[in-house]
mmCIF file as Biopython writes it, N, C-alpha, C and O atoms, coordinates in Angstrom:
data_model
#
loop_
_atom_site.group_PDB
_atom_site.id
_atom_site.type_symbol
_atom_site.label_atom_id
_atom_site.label_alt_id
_atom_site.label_comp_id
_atom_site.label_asym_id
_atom_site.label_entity_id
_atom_site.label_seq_id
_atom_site.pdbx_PDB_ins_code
_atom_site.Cartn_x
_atom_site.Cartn_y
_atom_site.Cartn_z
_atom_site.occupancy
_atom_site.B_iso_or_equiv
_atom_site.auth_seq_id
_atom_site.auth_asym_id
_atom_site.pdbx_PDB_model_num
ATOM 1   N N  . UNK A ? 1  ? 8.051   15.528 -19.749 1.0 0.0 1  A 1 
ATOM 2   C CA . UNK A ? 1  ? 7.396   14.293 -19.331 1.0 0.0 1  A 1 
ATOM 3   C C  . UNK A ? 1  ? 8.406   13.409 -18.599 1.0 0.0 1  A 1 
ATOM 4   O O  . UNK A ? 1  ? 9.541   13.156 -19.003 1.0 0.0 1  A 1 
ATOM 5   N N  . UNK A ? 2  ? 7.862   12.988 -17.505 1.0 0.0 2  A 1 
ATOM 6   C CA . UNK A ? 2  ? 9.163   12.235 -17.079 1.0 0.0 2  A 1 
ATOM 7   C C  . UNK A ? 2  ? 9.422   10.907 -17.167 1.0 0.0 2  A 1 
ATOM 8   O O  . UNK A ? 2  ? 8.298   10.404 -17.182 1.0 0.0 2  A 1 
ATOM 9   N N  . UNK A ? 3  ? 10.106  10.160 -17.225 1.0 0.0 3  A 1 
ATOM 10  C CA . UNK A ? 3  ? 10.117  8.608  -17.330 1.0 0.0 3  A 1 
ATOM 11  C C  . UNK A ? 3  ? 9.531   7.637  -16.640 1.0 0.0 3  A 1 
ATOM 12  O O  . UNK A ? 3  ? 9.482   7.661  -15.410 1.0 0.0 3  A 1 
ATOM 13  N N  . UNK A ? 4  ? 8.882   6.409  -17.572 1.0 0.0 4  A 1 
ATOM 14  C CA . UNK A ? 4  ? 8.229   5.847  -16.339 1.0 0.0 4  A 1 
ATOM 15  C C  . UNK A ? 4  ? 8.487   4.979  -15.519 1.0 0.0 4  A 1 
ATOM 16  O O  . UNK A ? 4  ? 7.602   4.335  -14.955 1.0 0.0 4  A 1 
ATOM 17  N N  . UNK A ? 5  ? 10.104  4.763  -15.251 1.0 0.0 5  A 1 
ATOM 18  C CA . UNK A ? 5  ? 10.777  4.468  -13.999 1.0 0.0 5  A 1 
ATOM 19  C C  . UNK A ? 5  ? 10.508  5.255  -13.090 1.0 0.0 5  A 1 
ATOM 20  O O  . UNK A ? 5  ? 9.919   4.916  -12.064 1.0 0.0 5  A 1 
ATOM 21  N N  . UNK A ? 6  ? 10.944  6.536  -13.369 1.0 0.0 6  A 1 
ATOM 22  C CA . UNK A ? 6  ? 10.838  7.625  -11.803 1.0 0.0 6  A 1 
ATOM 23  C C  . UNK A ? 6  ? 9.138   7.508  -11.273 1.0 0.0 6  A 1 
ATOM 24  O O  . UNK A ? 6  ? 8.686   7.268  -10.154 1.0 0.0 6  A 1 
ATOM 25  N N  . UNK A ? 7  ? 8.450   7.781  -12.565 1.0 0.0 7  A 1 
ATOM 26  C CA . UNK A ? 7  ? 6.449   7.568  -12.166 1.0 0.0 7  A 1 
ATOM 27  C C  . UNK A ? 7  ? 6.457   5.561  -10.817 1.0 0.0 7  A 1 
ATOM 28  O O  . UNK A ? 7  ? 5.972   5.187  -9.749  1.0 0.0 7  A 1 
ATOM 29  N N  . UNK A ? 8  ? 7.168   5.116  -11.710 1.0 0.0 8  A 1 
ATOM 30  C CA . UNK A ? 8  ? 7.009   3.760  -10.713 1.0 0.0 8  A 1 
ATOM 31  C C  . UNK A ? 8  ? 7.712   3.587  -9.724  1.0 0.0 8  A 1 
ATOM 32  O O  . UNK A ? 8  ? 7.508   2.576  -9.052  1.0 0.0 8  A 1 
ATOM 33  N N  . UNK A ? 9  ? 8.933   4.683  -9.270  1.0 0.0 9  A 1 
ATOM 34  C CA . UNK A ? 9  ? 9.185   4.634  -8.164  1.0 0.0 9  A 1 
ATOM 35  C C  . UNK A ? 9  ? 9.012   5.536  -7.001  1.0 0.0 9  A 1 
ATOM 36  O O  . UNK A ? 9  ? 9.480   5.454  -5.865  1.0 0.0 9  A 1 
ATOM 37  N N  . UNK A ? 10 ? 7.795   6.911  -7.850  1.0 0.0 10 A 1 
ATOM 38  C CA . UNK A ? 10 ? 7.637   7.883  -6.975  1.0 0.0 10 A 1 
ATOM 39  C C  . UNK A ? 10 ? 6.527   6.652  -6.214  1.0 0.0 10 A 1 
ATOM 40  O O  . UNK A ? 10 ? 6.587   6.423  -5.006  1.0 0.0 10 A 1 
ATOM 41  N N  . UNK A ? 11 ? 5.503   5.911  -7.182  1.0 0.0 11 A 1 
ATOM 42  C CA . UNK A ? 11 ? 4.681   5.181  -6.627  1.0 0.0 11 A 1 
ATOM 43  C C  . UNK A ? 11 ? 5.067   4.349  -5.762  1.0 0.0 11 A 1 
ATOM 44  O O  . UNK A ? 11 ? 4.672   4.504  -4.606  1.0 0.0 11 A 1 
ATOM 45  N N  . UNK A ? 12 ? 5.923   3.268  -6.084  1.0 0.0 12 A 1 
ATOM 46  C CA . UNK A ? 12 ? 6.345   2.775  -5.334  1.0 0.0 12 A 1 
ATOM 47  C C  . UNK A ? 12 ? 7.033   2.799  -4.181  1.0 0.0 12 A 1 
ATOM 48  O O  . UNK A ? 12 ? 7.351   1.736  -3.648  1.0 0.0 12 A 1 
ATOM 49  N N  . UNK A ? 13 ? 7.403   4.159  -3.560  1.0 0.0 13 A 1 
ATOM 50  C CA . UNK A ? 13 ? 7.541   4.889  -2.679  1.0 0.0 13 A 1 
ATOM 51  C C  . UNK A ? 13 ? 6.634   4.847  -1.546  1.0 0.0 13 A 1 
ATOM 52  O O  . UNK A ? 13 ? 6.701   4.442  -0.386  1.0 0.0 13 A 1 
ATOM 53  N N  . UNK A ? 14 ? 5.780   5.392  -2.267  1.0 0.0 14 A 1 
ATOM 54  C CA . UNK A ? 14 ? 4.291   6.531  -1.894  1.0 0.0 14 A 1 
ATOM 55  C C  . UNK A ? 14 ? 3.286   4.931  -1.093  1.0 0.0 14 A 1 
ATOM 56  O O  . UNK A ? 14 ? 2.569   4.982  -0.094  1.0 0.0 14 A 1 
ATOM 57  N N  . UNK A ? 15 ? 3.550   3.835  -1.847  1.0 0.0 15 A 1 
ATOM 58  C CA . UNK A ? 15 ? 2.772   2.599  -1.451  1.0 0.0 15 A 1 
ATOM 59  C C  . UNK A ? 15 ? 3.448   2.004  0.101   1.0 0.0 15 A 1 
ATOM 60  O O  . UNK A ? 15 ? 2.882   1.484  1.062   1.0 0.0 15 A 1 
ATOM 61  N N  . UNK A ? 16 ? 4.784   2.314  -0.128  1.0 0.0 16 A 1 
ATOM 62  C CA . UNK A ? 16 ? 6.011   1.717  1.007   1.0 0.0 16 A 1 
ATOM 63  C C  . UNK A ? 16 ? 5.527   2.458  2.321   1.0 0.0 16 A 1 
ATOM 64  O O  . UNK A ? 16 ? 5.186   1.797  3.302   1.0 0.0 16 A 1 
ATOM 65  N N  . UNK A ? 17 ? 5.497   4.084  2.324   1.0 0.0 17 A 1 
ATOM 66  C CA . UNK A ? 17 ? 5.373   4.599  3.081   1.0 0.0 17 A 1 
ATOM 67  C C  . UNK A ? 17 ? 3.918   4.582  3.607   1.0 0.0 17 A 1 
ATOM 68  O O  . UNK A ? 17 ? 3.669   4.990  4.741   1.0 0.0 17 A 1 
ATOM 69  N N  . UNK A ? 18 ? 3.029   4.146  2.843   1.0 0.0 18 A 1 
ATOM 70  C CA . UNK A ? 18 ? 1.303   3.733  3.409   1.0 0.0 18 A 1 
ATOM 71  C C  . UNK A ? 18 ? 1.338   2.699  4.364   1.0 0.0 18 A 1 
ATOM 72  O O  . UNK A ? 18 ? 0.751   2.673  5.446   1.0 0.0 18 A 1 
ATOM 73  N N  . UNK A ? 19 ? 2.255   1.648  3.751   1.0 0.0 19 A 1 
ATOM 74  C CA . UNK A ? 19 ? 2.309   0.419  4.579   1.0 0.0 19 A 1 
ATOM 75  C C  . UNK A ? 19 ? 2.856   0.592  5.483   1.0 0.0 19 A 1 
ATOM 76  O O  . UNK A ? 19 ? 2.583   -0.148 6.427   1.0 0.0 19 A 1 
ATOM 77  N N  . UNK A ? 20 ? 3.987   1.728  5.687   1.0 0.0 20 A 1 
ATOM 78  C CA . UNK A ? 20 ? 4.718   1.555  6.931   1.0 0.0 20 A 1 
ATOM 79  C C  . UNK A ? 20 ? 3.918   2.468  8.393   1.0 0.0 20 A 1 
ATOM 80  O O  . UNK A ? 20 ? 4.078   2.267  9.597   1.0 0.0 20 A 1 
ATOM 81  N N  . UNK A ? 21 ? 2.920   3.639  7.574   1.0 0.0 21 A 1 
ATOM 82  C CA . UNK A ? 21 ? 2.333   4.550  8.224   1.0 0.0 21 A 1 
ATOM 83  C C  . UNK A ? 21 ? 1.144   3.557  8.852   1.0 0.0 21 A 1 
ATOM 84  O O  . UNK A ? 21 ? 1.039   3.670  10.073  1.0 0.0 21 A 1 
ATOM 85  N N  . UNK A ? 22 ? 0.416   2.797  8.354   1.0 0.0 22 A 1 
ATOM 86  C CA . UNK A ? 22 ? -0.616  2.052  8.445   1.0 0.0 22 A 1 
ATOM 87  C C  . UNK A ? 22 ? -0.357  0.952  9.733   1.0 0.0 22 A 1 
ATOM 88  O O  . UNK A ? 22 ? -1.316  0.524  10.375  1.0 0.0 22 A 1 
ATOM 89  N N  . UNK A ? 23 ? 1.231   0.495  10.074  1.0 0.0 23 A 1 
ATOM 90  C CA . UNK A ? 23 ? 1.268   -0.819 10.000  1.0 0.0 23 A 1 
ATOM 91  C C  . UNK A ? 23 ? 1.339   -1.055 12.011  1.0 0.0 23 A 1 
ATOM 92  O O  . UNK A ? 23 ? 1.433   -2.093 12.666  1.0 0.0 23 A 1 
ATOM 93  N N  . UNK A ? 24 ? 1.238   0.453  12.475  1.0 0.0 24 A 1 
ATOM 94  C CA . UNK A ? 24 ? 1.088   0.502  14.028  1.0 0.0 24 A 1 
ATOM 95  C C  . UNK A ? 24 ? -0.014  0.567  14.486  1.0 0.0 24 A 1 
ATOM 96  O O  . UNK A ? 24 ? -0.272  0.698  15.683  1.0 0.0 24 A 1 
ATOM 97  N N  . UNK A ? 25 ? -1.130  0.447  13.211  1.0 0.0 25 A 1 
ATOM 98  C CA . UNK A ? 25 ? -2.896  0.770  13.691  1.0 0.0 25 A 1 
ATOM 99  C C  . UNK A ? 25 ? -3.170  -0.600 14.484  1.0 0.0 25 A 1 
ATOM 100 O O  . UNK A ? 25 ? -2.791  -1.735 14.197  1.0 0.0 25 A 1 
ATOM 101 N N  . UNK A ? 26 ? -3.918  -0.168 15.534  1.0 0.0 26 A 1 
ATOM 102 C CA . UNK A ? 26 ? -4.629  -1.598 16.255  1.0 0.0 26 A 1 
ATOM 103 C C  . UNK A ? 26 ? -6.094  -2.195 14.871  1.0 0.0 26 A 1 
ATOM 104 O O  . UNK A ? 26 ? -6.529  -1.808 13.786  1.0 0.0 26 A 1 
ATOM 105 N N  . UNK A ? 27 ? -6.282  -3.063 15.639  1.0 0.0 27 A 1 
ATOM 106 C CA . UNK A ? 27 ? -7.727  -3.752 14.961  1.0 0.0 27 A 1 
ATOM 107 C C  . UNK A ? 27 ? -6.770  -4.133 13.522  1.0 0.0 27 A 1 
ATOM 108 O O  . UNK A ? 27 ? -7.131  -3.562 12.493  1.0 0.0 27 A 1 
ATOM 109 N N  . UNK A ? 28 ? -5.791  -4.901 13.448  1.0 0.0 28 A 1 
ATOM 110 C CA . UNK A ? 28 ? -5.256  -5.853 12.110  1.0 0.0 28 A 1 
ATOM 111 C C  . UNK A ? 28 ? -6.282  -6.479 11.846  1.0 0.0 28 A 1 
ATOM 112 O O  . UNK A ? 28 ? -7.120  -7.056 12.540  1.0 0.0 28 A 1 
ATOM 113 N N  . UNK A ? 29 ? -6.081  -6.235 10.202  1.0 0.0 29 A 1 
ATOM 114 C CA . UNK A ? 29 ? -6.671  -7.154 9.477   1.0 0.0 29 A 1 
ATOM 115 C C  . UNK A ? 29 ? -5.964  -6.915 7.744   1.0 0.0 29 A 1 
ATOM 116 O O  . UNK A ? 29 ? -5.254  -6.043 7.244   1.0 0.0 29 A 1 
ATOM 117 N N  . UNK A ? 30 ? -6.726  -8.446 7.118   1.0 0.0 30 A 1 
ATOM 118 C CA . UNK A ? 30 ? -6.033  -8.589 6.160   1.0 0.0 30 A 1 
ATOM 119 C C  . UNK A ? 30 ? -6.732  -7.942 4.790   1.0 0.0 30 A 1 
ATOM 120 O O  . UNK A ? 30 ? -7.866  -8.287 4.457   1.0 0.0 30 A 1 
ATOM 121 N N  . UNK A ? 31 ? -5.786  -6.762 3.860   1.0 0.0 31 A 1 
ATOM 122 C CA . UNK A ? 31 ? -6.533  -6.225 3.055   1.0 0.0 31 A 1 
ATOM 123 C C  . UNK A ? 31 ? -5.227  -6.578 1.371   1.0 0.0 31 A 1 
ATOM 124 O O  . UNK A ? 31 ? -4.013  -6.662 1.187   1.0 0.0 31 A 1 
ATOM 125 N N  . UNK A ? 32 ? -6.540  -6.674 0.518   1.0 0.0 32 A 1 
ATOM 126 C CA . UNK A ? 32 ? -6.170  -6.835 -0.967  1.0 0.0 32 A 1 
ATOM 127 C C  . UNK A ? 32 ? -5.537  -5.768 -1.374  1.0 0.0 32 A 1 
ATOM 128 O O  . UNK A ? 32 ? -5.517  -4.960 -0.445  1.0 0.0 32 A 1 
ATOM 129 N N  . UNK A ? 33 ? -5.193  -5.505 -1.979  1.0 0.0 33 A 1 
ATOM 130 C CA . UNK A ? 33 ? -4.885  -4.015 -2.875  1.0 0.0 33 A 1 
ATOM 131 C C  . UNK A ? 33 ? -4.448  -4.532 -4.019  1.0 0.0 33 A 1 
ATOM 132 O O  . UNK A ? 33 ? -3.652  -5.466 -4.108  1.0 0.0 33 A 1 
ATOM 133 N N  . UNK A ? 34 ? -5.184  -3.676 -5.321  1.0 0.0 34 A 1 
ATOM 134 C CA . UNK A ? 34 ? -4.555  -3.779 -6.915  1.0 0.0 34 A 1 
ATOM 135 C C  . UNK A ? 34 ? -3.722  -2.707 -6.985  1.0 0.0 34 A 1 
ATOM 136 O O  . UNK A ? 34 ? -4.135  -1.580 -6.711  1.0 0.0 34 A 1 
ATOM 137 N N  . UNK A ? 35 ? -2.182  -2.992 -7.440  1.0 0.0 35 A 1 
ATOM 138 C CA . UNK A ? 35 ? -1.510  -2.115 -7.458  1.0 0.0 35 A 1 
ATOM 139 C C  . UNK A ? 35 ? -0.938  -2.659 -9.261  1.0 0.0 35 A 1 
ATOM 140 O O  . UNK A ? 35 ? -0.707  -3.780 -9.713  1.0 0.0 35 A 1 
ATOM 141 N N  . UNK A ? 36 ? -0.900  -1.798 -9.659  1.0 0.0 36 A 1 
ATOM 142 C CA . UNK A ? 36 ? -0.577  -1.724 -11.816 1.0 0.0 36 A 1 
ATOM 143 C C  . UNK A ? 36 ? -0.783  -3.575 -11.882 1.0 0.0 36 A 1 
ATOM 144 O O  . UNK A ? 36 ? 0.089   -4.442 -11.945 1.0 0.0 36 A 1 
ATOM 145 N N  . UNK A ? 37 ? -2.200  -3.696 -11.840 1.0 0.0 37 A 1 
ATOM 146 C CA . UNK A ? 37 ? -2.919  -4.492 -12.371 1.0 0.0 37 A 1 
ATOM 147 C C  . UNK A ? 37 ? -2.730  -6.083 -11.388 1.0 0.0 37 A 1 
ATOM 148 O O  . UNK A ? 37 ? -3.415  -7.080 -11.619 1.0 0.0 37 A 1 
ATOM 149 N N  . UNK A ? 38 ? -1.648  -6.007 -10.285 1.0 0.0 38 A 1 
ATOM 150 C CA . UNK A ? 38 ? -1.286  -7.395 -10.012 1.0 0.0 38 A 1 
ATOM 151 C C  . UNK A ? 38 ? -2.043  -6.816 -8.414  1.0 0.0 38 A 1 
ATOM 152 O O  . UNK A ? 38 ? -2.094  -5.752 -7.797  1.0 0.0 38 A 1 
ATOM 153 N N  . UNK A ? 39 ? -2.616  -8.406 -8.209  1.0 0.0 39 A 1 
ATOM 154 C CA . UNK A ? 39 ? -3.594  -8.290 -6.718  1.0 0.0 39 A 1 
ATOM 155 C C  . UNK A ? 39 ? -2.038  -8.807 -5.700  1.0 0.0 39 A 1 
ATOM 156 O O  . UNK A ? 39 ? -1.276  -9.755 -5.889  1.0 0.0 39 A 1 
ATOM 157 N N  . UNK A ? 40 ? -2.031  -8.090 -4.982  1.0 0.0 40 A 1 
ATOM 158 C CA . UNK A ? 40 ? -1.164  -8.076 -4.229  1.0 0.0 40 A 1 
ATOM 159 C C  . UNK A ? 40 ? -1.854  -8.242 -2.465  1.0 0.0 40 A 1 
ATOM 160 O O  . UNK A ? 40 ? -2.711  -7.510 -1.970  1.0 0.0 40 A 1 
ATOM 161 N N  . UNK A ? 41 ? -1.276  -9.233 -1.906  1.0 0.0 41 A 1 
ATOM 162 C CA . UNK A ? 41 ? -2.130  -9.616 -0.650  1.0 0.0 41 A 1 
ATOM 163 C C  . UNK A ? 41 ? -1.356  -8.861 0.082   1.0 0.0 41 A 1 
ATOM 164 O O  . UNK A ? 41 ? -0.194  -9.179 -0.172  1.0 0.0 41 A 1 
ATOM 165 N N  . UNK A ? 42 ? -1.399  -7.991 0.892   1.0 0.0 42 A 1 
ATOM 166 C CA . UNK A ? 42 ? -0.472  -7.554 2.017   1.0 0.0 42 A 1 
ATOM 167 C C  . UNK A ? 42 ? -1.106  -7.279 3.409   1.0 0.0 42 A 1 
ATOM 168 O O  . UNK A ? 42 ? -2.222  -6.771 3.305   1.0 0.0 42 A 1 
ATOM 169 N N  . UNK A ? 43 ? -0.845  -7.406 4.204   1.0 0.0 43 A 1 
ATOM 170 C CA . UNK A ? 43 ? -1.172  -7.522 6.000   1.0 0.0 43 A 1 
ATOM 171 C C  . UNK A ? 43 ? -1.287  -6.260 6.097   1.0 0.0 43 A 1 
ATOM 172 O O  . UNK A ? 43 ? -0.253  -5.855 6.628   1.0 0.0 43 A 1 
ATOM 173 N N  . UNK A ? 44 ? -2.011  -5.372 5.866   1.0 0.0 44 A 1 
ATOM 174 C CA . UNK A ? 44 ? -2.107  -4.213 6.551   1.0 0.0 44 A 1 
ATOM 175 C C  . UNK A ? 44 ? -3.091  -3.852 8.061   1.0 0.0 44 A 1 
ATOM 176 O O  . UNK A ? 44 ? -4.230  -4.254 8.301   1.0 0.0 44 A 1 
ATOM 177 N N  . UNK A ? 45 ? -2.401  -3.163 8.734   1.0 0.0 45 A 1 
ATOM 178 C CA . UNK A ? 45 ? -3.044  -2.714 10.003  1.0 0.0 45 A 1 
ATOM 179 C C  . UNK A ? 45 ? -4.315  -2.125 9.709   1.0 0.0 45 A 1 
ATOM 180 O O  . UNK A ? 45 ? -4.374  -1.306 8.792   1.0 0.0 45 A 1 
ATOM 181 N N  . UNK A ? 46 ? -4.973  -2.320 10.125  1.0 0.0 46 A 1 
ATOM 182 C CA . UNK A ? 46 ? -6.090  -0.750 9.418   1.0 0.0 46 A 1 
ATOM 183 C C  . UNK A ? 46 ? -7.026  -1.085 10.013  1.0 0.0 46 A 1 
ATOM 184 O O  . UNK A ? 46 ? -7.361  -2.270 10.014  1.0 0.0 46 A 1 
ATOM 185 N N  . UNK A ? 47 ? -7.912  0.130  10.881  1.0 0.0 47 A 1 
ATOM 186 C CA . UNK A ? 47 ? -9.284  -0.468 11.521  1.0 0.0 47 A 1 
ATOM 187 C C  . UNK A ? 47 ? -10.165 -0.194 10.448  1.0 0.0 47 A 1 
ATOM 188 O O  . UNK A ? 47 ? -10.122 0.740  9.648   1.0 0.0 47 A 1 
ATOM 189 N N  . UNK A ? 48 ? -10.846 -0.987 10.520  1.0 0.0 48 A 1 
ATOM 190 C CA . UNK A ? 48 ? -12.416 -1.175 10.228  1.0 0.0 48 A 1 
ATOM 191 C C  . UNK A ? 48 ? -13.430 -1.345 11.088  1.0 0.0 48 A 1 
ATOM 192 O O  . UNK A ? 48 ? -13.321 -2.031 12.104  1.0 0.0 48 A 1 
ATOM 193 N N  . UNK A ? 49 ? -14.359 -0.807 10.787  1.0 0.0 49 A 1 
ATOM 194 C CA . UNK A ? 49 ? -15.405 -0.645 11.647  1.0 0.0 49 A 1 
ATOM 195 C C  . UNK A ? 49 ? -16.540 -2.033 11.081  1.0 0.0 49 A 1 
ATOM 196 O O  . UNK A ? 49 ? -16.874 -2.670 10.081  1.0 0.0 49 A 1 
ATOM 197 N N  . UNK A ? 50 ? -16.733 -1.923 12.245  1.0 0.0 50 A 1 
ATOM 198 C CA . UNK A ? 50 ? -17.691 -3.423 13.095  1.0 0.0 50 A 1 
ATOM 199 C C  . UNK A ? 50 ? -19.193 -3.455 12.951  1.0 0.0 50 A 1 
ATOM 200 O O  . UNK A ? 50 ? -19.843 -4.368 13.461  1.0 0.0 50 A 1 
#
């Protein structure tokens, strides 16, 4: 079983690299995300449809 430092930083990884993959999309806008229970506001790129 592995520790749940490494579990929160494979995640916390895995979240870094969404945001950074996400963050060249046209059509910005602003999205919520619950990440281990805290609402976290972050600017992500991301289209949505109209």
């Amino acid at each position: 079983m592995c520790p749940l430092s490494l579990i929160g930083f494979i995640i916390a990884f895995i979240a870094c690299a969404h945001i950074a993959l996400t963050i060249d999309k046209s059509e910005q806008k602003g999205v919520i995300y619950t990440f281990d229970g805290i609402e976290r506001e972050i600017l992500n790129k991301v289209n949505f449809p109209e």
